[in-house]
Backbone as ProteinMPNN parsed JSONL, in Angstrom:
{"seq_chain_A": "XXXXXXXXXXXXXXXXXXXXXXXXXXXXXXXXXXXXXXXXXXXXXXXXXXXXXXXXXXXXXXXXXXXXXXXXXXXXXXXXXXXXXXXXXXXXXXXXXXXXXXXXXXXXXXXXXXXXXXXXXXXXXXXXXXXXXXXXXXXXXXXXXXXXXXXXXXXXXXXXXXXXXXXXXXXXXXXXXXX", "coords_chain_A": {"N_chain_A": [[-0.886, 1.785, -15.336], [-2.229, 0.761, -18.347], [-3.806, -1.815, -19.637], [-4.724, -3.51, -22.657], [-6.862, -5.364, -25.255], [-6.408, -7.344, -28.253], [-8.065, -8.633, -30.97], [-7.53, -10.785, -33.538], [-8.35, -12.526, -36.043], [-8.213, -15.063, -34.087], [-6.394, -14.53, -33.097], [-5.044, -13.239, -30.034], [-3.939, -10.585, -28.719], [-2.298, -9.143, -25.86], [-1.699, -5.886, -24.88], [0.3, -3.948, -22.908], [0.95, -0.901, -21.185], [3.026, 0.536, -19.214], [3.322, 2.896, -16.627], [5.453, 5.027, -14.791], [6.198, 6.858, -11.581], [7.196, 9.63, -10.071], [7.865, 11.875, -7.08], [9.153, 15.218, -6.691], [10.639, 16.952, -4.674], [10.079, 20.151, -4.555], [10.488, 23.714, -4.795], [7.93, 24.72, -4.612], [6.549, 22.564, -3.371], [5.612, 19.434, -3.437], [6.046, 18.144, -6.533], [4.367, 16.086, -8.926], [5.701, 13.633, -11.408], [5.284, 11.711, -13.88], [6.331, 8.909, -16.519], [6.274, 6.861, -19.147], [7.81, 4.15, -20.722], [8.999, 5.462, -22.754], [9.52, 8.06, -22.482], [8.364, 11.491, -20.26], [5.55, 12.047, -19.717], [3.937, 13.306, -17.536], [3.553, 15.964, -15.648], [3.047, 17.448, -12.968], [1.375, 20.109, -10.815], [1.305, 20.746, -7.137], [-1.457, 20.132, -5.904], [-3.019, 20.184, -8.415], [-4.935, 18.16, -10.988], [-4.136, 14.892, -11.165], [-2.36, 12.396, -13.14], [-4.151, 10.378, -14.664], [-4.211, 7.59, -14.862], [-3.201, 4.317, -13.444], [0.308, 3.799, -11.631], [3.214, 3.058, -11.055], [5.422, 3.172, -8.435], [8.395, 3.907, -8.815], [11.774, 4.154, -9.173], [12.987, 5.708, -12.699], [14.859, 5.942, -15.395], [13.924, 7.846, -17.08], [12.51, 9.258, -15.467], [14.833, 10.387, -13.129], [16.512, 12.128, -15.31], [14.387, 13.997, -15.575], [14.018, 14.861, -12.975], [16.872, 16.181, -12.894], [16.614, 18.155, -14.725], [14.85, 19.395, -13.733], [16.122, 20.13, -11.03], [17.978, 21.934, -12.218], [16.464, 23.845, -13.224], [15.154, 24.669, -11.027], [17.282, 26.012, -10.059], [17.674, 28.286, -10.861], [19.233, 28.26, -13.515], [18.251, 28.187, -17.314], [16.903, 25.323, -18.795], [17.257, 23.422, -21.341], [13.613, 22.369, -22.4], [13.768, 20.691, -24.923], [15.662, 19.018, -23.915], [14.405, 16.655, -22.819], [12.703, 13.535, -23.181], [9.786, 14.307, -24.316], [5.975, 13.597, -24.377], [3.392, 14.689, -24.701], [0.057, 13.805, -24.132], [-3.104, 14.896, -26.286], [-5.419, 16.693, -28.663], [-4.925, 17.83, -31.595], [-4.652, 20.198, -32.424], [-4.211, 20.726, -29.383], [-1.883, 19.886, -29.112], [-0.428, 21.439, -31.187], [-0.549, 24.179, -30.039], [1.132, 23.486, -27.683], [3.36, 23.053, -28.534], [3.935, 25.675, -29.386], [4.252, 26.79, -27.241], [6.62, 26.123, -26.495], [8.222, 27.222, -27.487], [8.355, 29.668, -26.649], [10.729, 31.899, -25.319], [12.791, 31.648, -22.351], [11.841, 33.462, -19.145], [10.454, 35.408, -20.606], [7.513, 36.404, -21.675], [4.409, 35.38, -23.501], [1.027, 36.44, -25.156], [-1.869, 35.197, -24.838], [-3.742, 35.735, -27.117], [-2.044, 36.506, -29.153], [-0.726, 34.021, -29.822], [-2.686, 32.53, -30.541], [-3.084, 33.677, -32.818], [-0.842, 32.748, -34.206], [-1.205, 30.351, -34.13], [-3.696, 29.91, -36.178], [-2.24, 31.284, -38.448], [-0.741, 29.208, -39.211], [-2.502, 26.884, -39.458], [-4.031, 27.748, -41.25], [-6.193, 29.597, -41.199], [-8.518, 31.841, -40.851], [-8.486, 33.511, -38.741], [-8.24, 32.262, -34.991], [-9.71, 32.081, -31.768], [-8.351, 33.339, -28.974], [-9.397, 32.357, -26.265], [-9.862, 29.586, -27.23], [-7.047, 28.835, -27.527], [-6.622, 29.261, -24.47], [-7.63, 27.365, -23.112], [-6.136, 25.011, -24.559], [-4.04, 25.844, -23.661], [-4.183, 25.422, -20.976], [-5.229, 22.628, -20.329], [-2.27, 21.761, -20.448], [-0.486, 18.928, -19.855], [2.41, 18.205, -19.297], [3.393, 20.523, -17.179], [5.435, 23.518, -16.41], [7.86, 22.603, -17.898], [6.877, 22.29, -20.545], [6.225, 25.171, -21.05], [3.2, 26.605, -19.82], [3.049, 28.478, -18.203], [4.284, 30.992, -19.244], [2.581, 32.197, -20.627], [0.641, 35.122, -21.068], [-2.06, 37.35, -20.602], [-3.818, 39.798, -23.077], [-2.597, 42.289, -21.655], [-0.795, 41.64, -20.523], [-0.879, 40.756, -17.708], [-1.571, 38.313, -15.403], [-3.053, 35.572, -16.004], [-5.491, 32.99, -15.384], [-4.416, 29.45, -14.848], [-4.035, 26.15, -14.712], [-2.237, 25.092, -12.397], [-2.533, 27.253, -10.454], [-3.006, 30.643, -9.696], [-0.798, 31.739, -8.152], [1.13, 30.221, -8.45], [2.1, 30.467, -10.906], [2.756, 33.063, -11.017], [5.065, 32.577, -8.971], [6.725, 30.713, -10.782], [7.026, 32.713, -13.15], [8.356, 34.529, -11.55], [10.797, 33.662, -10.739], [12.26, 32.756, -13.016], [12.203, 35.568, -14.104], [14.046, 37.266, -11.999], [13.251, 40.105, -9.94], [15.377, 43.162, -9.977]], "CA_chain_A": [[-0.802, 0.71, -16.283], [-3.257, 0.41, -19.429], [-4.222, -2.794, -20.624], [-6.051, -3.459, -23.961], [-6.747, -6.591, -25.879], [-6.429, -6.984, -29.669], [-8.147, -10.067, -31.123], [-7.372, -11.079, -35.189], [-8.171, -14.516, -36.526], [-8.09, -16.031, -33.258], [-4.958, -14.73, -32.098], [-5.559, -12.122, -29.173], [-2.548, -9.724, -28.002], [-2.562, -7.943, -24.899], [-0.571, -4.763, -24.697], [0.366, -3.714, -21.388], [1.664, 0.116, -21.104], [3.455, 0.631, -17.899], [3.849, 4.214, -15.874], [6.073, 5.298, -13.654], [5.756, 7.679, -11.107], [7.672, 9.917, -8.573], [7.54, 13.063, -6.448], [10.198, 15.706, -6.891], [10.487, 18.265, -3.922], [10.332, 21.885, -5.36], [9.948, 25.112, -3.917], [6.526, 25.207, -4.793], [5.927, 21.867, -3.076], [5.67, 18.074, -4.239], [5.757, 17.995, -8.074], [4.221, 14.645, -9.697], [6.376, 13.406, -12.87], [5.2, 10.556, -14.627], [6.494, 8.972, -17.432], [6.176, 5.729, -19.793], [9.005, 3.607, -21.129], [9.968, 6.293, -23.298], [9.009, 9.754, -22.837], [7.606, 12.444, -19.664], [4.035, 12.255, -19.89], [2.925, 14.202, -16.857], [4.374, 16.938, -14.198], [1.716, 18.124, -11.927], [1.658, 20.785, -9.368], [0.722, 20.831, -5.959], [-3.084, 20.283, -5.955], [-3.402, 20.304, -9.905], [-5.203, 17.381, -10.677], [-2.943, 13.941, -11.446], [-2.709, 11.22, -14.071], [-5.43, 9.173, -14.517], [-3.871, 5.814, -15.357], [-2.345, 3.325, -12.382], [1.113, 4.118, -11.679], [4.076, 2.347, -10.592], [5.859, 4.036, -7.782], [8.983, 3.54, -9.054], [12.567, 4.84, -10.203], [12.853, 5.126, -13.922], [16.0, 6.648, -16.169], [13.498, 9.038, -17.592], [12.001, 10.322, -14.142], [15.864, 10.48, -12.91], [16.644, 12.502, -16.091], [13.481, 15.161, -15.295], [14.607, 15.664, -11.872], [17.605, 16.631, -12.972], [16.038, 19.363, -15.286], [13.907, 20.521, -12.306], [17.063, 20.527, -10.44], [18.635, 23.392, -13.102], [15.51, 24.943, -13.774], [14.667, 25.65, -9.662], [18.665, 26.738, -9.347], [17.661, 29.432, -11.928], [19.092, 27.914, -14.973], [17.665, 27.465, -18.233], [17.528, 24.154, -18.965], [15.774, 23.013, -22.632], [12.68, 21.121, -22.812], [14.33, 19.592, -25.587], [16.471, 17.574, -23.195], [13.711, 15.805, -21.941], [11.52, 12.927, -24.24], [8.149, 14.414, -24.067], [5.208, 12.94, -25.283], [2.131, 14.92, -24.156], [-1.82, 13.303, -25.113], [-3.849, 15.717, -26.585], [-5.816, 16.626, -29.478], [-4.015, 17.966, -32.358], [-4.879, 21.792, -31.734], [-3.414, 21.358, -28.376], [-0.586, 19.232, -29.157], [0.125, 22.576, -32.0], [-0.645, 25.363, -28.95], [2.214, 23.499, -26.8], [4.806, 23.379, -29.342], [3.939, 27.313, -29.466], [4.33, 27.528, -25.959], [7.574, 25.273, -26.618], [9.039, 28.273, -28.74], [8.403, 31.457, -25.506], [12.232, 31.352, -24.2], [12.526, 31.279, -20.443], [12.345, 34.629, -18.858], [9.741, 36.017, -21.654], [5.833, 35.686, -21.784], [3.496, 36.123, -24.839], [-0.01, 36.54, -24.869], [-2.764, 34.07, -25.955], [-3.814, 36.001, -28.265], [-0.925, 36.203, -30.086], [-0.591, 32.328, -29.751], [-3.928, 32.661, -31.275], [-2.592, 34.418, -34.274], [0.218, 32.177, -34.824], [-2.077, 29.112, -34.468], [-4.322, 30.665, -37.046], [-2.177, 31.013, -39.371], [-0.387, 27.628, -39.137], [-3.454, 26.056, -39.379], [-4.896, 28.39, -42.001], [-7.28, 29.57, -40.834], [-8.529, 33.649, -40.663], [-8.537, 34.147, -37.215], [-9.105, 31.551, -33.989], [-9.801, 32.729, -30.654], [-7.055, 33.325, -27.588], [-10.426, 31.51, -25.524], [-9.013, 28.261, -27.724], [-5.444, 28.532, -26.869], [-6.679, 29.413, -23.769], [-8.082, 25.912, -23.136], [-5.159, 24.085, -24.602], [-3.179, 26.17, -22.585], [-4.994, 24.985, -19.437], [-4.906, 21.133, -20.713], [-1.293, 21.334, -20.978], [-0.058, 17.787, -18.849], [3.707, 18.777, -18.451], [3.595, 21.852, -16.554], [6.728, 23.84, -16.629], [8.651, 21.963, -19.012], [5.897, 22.886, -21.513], [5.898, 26.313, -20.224], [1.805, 27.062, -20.277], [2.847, 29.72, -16.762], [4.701, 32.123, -19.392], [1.038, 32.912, -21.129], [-0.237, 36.094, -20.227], [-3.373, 37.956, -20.825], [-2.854, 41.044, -23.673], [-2.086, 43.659, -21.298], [0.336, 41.489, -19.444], [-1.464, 40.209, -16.834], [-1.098, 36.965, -15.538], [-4.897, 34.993, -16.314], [-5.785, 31.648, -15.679], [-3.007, 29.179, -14.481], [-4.072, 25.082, -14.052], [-2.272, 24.609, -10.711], [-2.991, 28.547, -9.694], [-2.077, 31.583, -10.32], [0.073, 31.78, -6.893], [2.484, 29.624, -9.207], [2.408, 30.758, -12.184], [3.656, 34.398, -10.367], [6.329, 32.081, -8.341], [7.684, 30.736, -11.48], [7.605, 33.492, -13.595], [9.629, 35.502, -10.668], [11.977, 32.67, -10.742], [12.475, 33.134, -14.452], [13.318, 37.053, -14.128], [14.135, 38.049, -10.506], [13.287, 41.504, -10.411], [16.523, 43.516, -9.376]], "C_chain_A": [[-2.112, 0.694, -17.071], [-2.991, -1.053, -19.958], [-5.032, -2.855, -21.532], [-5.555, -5.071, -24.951], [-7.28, -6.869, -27.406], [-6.571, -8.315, -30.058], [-8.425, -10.034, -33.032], [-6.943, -12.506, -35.513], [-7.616, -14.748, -35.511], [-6.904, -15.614, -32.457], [-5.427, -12.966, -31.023], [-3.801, -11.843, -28.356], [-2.871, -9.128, -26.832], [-1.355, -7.005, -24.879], [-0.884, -4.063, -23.434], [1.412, -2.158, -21.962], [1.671, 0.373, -19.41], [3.689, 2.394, -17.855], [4.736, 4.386, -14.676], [6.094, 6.322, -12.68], [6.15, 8.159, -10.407], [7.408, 11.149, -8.255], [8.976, 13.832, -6.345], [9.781, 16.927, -5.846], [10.993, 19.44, -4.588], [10.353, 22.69, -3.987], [8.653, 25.603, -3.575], [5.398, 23.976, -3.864], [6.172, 20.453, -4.078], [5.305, 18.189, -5.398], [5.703, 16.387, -8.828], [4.672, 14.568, -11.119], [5.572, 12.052, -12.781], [5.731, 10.542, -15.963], [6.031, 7.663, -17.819], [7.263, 5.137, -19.808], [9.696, 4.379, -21.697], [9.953, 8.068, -23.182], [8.467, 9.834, -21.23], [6.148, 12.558, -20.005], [3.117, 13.098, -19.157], [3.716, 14.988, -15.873], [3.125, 17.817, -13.752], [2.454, 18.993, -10.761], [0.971, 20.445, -8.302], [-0.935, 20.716, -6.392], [-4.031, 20.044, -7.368], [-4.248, 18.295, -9.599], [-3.86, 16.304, -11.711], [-3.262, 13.407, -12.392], [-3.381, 10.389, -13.933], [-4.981, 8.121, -14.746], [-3.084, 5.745, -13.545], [-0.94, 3.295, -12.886], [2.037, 3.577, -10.678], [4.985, 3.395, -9.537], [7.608, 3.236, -7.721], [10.295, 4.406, -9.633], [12.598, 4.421, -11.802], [13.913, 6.26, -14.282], [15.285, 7.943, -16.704], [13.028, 10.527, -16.333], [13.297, 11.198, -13.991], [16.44, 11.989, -13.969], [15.41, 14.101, -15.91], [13.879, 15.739, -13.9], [15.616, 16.514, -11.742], [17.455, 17.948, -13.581], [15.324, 20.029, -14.497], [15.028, 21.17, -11.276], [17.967, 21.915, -11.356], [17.719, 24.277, -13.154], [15.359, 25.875, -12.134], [15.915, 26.61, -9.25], [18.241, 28.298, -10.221], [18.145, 29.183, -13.348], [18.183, 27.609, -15.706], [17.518, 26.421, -18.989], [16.414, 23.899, -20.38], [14.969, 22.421, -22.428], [13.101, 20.229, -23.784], [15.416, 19.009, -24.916], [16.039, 16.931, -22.725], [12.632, 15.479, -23.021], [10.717, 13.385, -23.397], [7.127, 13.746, -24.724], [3.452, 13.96, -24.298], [0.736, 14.359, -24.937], [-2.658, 14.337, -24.937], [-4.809, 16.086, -28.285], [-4.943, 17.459, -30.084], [-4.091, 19.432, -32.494], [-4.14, 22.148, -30.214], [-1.834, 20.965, -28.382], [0.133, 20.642, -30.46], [0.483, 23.767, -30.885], [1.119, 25.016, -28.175], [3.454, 23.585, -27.264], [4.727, 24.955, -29.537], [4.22, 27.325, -28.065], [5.989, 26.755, -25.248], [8.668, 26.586, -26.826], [9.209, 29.61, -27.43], [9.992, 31.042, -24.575], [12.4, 31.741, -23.037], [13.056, 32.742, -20.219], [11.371, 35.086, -19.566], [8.34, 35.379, -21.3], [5.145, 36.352, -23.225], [1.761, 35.752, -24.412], [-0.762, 35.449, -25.86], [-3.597, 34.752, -27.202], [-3.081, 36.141, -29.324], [-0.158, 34.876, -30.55], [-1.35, 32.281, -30.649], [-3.753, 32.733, -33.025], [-1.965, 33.347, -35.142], [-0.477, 30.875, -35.111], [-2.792, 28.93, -35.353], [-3.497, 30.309, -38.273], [-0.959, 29.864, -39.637], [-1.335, 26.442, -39.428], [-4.259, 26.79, -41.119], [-5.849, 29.099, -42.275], [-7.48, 31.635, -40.708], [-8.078, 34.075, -39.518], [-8.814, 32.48, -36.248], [-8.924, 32.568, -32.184], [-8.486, 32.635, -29.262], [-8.275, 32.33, -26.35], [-9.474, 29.877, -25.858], [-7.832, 27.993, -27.269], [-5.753, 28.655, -25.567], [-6.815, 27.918, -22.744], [-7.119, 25.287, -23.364], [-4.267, 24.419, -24.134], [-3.154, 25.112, -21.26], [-4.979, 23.352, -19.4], [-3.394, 20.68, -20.652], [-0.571, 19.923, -19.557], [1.243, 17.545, -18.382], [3.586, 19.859, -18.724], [5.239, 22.111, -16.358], [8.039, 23.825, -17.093], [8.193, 22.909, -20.429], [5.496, 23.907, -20.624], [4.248, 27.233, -20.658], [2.123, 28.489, -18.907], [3.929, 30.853, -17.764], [3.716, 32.8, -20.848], [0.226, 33.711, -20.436], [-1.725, 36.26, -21.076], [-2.57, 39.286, -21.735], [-2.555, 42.079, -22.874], [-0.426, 43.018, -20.345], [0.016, 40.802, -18.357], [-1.59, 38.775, -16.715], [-2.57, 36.51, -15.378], [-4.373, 33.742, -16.218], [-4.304, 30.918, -15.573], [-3.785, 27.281, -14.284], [-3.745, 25.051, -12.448], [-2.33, 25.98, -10.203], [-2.687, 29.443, -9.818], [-0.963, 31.449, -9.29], [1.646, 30.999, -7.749], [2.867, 30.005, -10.059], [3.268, 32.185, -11.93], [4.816, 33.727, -9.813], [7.391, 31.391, -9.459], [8.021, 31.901, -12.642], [8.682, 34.439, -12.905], [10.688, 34.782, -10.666], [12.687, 32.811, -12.146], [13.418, 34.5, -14.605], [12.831, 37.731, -13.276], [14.067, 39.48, -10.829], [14.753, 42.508, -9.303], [16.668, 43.983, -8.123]], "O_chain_A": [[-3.137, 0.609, -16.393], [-2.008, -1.333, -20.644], [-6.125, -2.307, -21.39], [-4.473, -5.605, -25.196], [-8.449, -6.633, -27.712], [-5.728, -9.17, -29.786], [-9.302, -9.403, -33.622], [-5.96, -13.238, -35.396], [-6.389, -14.736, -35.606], [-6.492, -16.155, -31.431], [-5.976, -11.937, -31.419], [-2.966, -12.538, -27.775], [-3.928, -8.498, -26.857], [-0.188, -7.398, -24.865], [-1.981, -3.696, -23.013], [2.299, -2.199, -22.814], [0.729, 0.4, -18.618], [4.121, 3.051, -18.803], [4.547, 3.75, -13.64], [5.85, 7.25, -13.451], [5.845, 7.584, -9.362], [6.69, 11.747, -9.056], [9.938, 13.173, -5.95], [8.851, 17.706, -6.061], [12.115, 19.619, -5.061], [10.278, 22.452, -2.782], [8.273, 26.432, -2.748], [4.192, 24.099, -3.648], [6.754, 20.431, -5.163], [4.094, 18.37, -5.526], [6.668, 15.707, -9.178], [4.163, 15.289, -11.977], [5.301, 11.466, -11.733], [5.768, 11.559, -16.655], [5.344, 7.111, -16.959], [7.992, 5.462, -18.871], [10.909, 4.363, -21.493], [10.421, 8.956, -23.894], [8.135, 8.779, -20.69], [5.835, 13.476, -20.764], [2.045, 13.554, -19.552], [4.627, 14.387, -15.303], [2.5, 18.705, -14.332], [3.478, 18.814, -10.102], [-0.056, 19.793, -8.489], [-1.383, 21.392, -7.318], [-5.238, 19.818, -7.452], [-4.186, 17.539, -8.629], [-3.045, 16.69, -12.549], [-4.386, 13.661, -12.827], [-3.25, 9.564, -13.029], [-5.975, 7.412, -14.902], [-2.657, 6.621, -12.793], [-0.667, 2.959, -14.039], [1.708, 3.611, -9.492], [5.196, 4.513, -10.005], [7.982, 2.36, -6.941], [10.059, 5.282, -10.465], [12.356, 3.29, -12.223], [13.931, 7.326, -13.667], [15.913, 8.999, -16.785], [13.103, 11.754, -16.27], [13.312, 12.355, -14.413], [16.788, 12.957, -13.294], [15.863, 15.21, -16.195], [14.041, 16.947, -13.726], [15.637, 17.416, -10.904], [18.076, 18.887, -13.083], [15.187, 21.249, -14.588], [14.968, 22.304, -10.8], [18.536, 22.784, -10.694], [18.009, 25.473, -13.138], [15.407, 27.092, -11.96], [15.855, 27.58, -8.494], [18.785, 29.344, -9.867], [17.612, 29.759, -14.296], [17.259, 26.91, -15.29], [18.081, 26.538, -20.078], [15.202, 24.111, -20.434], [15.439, 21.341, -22.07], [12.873, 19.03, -23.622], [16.179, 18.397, -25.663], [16.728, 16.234, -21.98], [11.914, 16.28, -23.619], [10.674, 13.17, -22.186], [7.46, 13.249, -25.799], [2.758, 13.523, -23.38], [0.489, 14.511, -26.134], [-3.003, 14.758, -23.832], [-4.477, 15.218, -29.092], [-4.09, 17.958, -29.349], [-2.961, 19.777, -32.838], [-3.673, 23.229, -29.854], [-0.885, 21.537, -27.846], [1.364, 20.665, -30.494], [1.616, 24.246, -30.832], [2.034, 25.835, -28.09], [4.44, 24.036, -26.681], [5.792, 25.422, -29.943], [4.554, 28.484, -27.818], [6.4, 26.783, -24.087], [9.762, 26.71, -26.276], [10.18, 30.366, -27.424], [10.242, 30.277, -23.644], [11.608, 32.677, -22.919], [14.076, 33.247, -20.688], [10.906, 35.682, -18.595], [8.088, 34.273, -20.823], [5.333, 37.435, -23.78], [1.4, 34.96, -23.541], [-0.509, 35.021, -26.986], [-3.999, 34.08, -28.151], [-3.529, 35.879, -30.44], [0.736, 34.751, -31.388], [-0.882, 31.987, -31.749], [-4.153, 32.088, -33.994], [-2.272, 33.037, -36.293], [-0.36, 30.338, -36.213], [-2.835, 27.747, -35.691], [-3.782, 29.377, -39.026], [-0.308, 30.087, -40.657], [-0.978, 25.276, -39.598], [-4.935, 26.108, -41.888], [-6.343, 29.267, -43.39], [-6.569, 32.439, -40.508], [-7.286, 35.01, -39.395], [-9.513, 31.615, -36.775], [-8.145, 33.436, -31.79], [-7.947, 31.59, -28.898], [-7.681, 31.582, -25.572], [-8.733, 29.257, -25.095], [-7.579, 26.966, -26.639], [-4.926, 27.918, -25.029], [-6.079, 27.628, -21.801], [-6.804, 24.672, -22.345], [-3.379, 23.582, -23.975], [-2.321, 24.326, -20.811], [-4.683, 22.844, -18.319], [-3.124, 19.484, -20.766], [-0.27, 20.295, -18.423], [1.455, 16.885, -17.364], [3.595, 20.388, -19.836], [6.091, 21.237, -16.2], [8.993, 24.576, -16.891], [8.786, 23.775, -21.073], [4.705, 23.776, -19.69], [4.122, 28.15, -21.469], [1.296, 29.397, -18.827], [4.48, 31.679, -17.036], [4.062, 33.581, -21.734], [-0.597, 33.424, -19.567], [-2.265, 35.515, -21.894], [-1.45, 39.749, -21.517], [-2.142, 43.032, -23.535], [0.524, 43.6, -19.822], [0.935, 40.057, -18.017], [-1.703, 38.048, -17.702], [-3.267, 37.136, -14.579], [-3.307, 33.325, -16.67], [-3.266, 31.43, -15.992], [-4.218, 27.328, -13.132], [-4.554, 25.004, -11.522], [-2.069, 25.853, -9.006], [-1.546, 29.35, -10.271], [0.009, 30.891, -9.799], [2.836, 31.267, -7.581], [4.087, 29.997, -10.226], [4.307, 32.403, -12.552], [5.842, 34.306, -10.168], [8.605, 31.413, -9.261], [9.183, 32.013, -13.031], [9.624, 34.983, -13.482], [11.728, 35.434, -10.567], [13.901, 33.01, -12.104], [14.587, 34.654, -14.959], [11.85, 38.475, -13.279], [14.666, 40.009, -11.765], [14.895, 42.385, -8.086], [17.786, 44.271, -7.697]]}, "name": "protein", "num_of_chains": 1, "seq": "XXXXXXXXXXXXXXXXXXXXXXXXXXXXXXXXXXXXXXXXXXXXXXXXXXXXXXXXXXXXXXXXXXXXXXXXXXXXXXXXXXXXXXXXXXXXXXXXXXXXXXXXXXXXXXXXXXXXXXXXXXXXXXXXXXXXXXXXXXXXXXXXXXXXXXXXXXXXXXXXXXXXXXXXXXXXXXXXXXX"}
């Protein structure tokens, strides 16, 4: 829960934003969802670190609604991120990176440098570094929805992972079982 208090000519508002918060058994272990009133705000792995705001331990239509997408995604289906309100907080470089990492279709990985590229020139810019995406990779606050575990390294190689690499290999194998 965030509170904040807004005072104009005498009249003072408080706005109260509520969270909700549950634990979804995976394969990988307890996965923390949070959301707001309207939107997914956070999916944590095992050990990753959690949402910083005070959180209601509570069912909510949106949680309900993500479980269910975790429930298709762990069977092996592909289930869209666009079936689930997201709302991730970030600065406006990372909130661009994740909609690129919105676009890699399940089963597939691209490299941050080539994120890089595309960020570049979306932005305008000559060149920015795969280091950068690398970072807003690593920031990203729904994990596996916002697929930041199908960003490799350019040769392929799986680099750098928030909740570890150990996962980021367990869901990409989940993605495309090797025969």
């Amino acid at each position: 829960m965030i509170r904040g208090r807004m005072e104009a000519n005498s009249l003072i508002l408080e706005v109260v934003l509520m969270f909700y918060k549950a634990v979804y058994p995976s394969p990988l272990g307890g996965i923390t969802l949070v959301c707001d009133e309207t939107a997914l705000v956070s999916l944590t792995l095992p050990g990753q670190r959690g949402f910083p705001h005070e959180c209601a331990t509570a069912e909510h239509p949106i949680l309900t609604r993500a479980k269910r997408w975790l429930d298709a995604y762990f069977s092996g289906r592909a289930p869209s991120p666009a079936d689930l309100p997201l709302k991730p907080e970030g600065t406006a470089l990372r909130k661009l990176v994740w909609e690129l990492l919105l676009q890699i279709p399940y089963g597939k990985t691209a490299a941050y440098g080539d994120l890089a590229k595309q960020a570049a020139e979306i932005l305008g810019k000559p060149r920015m570094s795969a280091q950068a995406v690398g970072q807003a990779v690593g920031a990203n606050p729904i994990a596996i929805v916002i697929p930041c575990h199908r960003c490799v390294g350019a040769d392929g190689s799986l680099t750098g992972y928030a909740g570890g690499l150990h996962y980021k290999k367990a869901l990409l194998q989940l993605e495309s079982p090797e025969p």
